[in-house]
Every structure is written in C-alpha cells, then in structure tokens.
N, C-alpha and C positions, 0 to 999 in steps of 0.2 A: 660219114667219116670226116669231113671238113669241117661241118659243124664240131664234132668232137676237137679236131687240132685249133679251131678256134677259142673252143672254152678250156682246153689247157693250157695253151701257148698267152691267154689272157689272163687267166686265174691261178691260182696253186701257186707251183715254185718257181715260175716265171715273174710274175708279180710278185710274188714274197720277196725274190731277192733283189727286184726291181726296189720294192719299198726300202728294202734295207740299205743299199746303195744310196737312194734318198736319204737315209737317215729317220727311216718309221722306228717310234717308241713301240713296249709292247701291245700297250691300247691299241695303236693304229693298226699292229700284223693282227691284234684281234677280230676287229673290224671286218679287214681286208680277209679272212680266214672264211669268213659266213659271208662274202656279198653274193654269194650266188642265193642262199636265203634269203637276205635283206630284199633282193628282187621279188622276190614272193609276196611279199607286203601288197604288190600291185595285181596278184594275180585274182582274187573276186573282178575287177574290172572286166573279164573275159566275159561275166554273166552278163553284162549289157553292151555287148556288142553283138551285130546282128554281123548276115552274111556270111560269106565262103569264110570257113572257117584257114584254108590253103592262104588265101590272098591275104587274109589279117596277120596270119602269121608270118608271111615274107614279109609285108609292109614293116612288122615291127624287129626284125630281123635289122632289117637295112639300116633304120633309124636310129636301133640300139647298139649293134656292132659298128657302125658307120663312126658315132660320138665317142666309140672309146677311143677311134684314134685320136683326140683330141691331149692322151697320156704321154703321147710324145714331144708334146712342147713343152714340158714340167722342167726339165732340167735348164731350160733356158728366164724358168721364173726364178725370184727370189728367193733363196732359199729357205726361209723360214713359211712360204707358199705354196712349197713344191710337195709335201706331205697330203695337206688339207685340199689342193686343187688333184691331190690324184684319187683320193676318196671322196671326191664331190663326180670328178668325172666319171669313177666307175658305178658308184650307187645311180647315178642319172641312171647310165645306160641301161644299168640291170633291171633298174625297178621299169625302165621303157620296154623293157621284154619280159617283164613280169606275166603279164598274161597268157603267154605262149604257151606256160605251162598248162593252162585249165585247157585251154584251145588243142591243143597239142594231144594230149593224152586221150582228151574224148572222140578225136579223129582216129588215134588210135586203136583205140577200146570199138569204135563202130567197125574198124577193119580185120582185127583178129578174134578170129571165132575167141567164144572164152573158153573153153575146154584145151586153148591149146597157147592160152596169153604165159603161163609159167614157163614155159620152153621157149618161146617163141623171144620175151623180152631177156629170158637168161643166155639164149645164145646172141640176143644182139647185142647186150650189156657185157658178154665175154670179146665182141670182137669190137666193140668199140672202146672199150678198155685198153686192148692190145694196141688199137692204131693210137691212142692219147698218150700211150706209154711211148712206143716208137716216136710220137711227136715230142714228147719230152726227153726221152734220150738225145734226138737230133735237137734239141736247142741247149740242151745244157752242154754238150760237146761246141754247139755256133759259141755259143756264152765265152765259157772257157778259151776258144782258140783268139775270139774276136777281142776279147776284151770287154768293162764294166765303162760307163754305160752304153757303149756300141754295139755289145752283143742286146741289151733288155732293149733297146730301141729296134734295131733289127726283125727280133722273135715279134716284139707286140706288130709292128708294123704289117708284117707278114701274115699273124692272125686277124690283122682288118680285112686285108686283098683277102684271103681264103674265107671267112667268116659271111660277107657277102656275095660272091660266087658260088658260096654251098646253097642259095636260094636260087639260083636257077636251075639247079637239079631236082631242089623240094617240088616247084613248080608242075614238074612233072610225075608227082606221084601223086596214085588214084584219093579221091576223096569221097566216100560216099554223102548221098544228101543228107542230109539233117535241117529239122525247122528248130528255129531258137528263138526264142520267148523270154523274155525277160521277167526274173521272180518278181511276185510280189512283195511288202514291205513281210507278211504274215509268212510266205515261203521260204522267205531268207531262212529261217530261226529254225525251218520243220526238221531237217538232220539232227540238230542238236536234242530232240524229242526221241529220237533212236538210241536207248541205252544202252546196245552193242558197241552201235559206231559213236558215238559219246563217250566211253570208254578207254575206246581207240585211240580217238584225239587226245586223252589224256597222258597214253604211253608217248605218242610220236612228241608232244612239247617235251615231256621229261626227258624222252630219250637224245631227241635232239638240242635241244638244251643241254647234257649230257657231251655231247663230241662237241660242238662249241663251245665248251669250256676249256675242254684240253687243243680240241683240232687243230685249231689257227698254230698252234704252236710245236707240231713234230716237225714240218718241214724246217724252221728256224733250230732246235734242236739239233737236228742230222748237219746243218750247216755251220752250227755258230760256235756248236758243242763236243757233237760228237767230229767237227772236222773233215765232213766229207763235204770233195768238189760236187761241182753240178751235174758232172758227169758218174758221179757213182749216186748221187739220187736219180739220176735216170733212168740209170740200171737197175735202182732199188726197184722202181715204178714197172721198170718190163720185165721183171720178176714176179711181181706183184698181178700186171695183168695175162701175162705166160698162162700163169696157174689159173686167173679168172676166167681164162677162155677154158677151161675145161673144167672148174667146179661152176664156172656160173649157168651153162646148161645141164649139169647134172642136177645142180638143185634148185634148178626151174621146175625140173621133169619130177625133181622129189614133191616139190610143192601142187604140180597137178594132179600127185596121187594121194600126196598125205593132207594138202591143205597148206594154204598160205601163212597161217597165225604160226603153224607149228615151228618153220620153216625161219620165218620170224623169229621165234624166242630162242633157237639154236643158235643162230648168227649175232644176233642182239649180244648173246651170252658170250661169244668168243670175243668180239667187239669189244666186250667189258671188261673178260677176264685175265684174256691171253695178249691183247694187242700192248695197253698200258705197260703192264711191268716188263715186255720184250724193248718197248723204247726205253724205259727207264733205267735198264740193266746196261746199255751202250753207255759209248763212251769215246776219249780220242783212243786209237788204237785196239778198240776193242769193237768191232763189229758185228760180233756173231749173232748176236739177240735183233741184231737192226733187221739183218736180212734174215733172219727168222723169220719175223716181224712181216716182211715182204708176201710171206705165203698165206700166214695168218688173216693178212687183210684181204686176200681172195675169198677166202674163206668167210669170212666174213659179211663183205662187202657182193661177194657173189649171190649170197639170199639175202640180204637187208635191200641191195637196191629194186631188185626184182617184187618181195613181198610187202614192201612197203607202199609202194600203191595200190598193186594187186589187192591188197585186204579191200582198199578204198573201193576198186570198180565191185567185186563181188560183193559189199555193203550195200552198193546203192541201189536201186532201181533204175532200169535204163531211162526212163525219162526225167529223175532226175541224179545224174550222173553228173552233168556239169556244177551243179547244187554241190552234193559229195566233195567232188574234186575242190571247190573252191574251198570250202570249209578245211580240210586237209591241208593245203600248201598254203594258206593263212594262221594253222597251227603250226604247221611246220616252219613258217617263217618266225614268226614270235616267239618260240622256243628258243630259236636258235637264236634272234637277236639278244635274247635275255640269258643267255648260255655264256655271250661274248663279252658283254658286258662284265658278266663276273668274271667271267677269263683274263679281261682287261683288267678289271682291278687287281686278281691274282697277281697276277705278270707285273705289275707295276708296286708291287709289293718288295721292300729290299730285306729279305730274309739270308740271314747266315748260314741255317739251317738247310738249305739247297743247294749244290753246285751254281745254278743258272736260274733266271728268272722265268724261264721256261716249264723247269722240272713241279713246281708248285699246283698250277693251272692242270698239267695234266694227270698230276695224281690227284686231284680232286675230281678232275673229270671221270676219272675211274671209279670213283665212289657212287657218283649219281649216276652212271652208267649201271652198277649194279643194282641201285635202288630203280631205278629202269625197267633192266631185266624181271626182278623179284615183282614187281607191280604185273608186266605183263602175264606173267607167268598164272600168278593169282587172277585176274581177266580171264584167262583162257580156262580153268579151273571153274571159273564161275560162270561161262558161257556158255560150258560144255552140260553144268549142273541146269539151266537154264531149260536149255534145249533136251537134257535126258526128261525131265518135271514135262515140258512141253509133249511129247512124245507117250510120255507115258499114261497125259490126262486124255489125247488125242484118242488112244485106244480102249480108255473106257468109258 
C-alpha cells in the first residue's frame, strides 16, 4: 500500500498537473503519460543480475525513488529547464527501477500457487487501486487547499519519505529460493520461437501502443477541458477503484475458470469501446459520461491488469519465466514509447476540427485500441484452432 501512494502521488495526475504548472507542451504530458513504460526499457537487465532477488529489489527501490526527489528543485531552475530537467529526473529514476518488474513478478509467480494467481492478483489489484485512489483524492483536496506549486511540491515530497519506508516492510516478506543463471546470447531469442507467445507480444505492443496514444491525455482533458478541480479527479479515481475492488476479484476468479486470454479480450474490448467516447462525450458542465467513464475503467482495467501478465507466467515454462517476463515488459515498454510519440505528435497538431489538442490523440487511440482488440480476438480463434488440430492428431 506505500508503494502504491508512491507511484500515484509521483506519477498520473499529480505530476501531470505538476508539468502543467511548469508549463509542459503536449509532447512533454505525452511523455510523462507512459514513464512508467519508458522504465521498462531497463527491465531485461533483471536477467543478469544474480542473488536475492528481495535485496536487488529494495536496493533499486531506494535508488530510484530516492532520485525523484531531485523534482523538487525544478521550480527554482530557469525556466525554460524546468520542463526538460523534470523529464530527465523521472525517466532516470524509472528506468533505475526498471528491473523490478522482471524480478518482482517471478518472486511472485514462485509464491502463489498458479491455480489461484487470478484471484489472488485481482483482489490485490482491487485493493490497491482503492488505497492509490484514497491517496489521490487526499492530494488533490492538499492541492487545491495548499495552493500551485506548494501543494505539487508537498504531495511529491511526501511520495519520496513513504516510497522508501515501503522497503522496509518488503524486507520482510517471504521469498522463496531460486538459482538464477544468466541466458545465453542463443537463449535470449528462444521465446520469440513460441508462436503462441509470439503472438501475444504482438497484441500487448499494439494494444499498448493503443492507450499511449490517447492515455497521457484524459487526465489533462478532465482538467483543462472538461474543468474539473483536482478534487473531483480524485473522486473520479475512488470511483473508479470503489468498483475495481469488487470487479477486480470477480474477474480474477472469472479468469481462473474460464482462462486468462478470454478474460483479456473482454476488458481490452471495453477499454476500446466504451472508455473513449464516455471521455469524449464530457465536457464543461456536463459530466455525466466522465464519471460513467469512472466505472467503465474498473471494468476494464480490473481484467486487463490482472490478465496481462497472467497470459505471460502461464506461457512460459517455470525455468524459463524470467526469459518470458523479460521479453513481455520490453514489448510492453516499446509499444508504449511509440504509442506516445504519435500521441505527441497528435496533440501538438493545431486542428480546428477539435475543441482541444487533447480530443485528437485520443480518438485515434480509440481506433487502434479496436484494431487491438480485433487482432487479439483473431489470436485466440487461431490458438484455440491450433490446440483443437493438436488434440485431435493426439488421439489418432
């Protein structure tokens, strides 16, 4: 739960309206939209590191949350520095924690039986949702009473001190042993020979490429556009994760009986279908589609975060898992970088055609969101053709 109030109270609509305050173009909120991707970039590095996989993870905890406070001395640079020095100190940190994720998950995956990882990550994904939503309500209310930028220096500050004290609690959580071997130059490439998971990587660039086109730019939207304080995106978010605490364990539990792909292309689907034109239909004075919207992304976001990896650990083979994992959150990072990038160009486009330089970027993200969906869909159709042929040679 610390960890969580650290990566909301640093990332999302703390920093967004941090940057804005600064004076971030839309390029820059594109950017800043996917850093937590952009850290991914660093996450193969986990396959050649040896040892407690516990200790590598605190050490780069400290390191990388420690460096973002360095965001707090930006307003005192010159102004046309205080942009580019706050996207230099977050990408440091992130990609310095980059690894955390390969490391992280396979500690995971050795600790929860698999028969019971859909539940298990959907009810911690519902209640950690809940505590980052509460933590972003309590900073957009500090925001708002404190003042700009008294309140953004405040919240980030706060997220350094809790950010590393949540590693003395990690400290003490069990870690089974594991030996770790470093691939070879030939083992590196052997995933990519799995025409499944081959497949796979190709939805999650598309898809995620997909929300970083649009992503970076709903919260700026709710704020710029549609006119709401920091204090009604807060509420929009414990709205948001209210609901995720109770569809994000139900369709955990769906996906331990029906399968994780399934589970996947439902949520993918609402993601694509229903989220976009509920932001786009808001407005000043007109809310109603926003916090629609709010429940939508439970909905959503309660099987996509869960089944999203889940596909990964049930792909790989337990010895090589780390392998798997790496390959995954290295597509997943490059998707996403090249998602924002067109995002940034979008947004930086001066069309008449739109109310806001926001509304562009995310109805195109809605497009390839669906060409997303439609891909995977067709995957799952050809995997399942795959394994019926397999099955059926088996028994004669």
């Amino acid at each position: 739960m610390l960890g969580i109030l650290f990566f909301n109270w640093s990332t999302g609509m703390v920093m967004i309206g941090y940057a804005l305050w600064l004076g971030a173009p839309p390029a820059a909120l594109a950017i800043l939209g996917v850093l937590p991707m952009i850290g991914q970039l660093a996450a193969p590095l986990a396959l050649f590191f040896h040892g407690s996989r516990k200790r590598l993870i605190v050490r780069l905890f400290i390191l990388g949350r420690g460096m973002l406070g360095l965001v707090l001395l930006l307003p005192w640079l010159p102004e046309p520095l205080r942009v580019p020095g706050l996207l230099l100190v977050a990408i440091s940190a992130l990609l310095t924690m980059g690894p955390v994720s390969v490391l992280w998950t396979s500690w995971m995956a050795d600790l929860v039986p698999e028969k019971e990882r859909g539940r298990y990550f959907g009810l911690r994904n519902g209640v950690l949702g809940l505590m980052g939503t509460l933590s972003n309500l309590a900073a957009g209310g500090l925001i708002d009473s404190v003042g700009r930028p008294e309140g953004f220096l405040l919240v980030l500050g706060l997220a350094v001190v809790v950010g590393i004290s949540s590693t003395f609690i990690l400290r003490r959580q069990f870690e089974p042993p594991s030996a770790s071997i470093a691939p070879s130059r030939a083992e590196l490439w052997q995933p990519l020979a799995d025409r499944k998971f081959r497949g796979y990587l190709g939805f999650v660039a598309l898809f995620m490429g997909a929300m970083s086109v649009g992503g970076p730019f709903v919260f700026p939207l709710f704020l710029d556009y549609a006119q709401m304080t920091f204090t009604q995106v807060g509420l929009w978010t414990l709205i948001a994760a209210s609901c995720g605490l109770v569809l994000g364990p139900l369709l955990g539990r769906l996906a331990d009986r029906i399968g994780h792909w399934q589970v996947l292309l439902f949520s993918s689907g609402v993601a694509a279908l229903v989220l976009p034109p509920l932001w786009l239909a808001g407005g000043p004075g007109q809310l109603q589609t926003i916090w629609l919207a709010a429940v939508g992304d439970a909905l959503a976001w309660g099987g996509i975060g869960t089944a999203l990896t889940n596909v990964v650990l049930h792909s790989a083979p337990p010895e090589k898992r780390s392998l798997y994992l790496a390959w995954y959150w290295m597509t997943f990072a490059v998707g996403s970088v090249l998602g924002a990038l067109l995002g940034g160009i979008l947004g930086s486009l001066q069309l008449q055609l739109f109310p806001t330089a926001y509304h562009l970027p995310i109805a195109a993200s809605m497009l390839v969101r669906v060409v997303a969906v439609v891909y995977l869909w067709q995957r799952i159709k050809r995997n399942n053709k795959r394994s019926a042929l397999t099955v059926a040679s088996a028994e004669h």
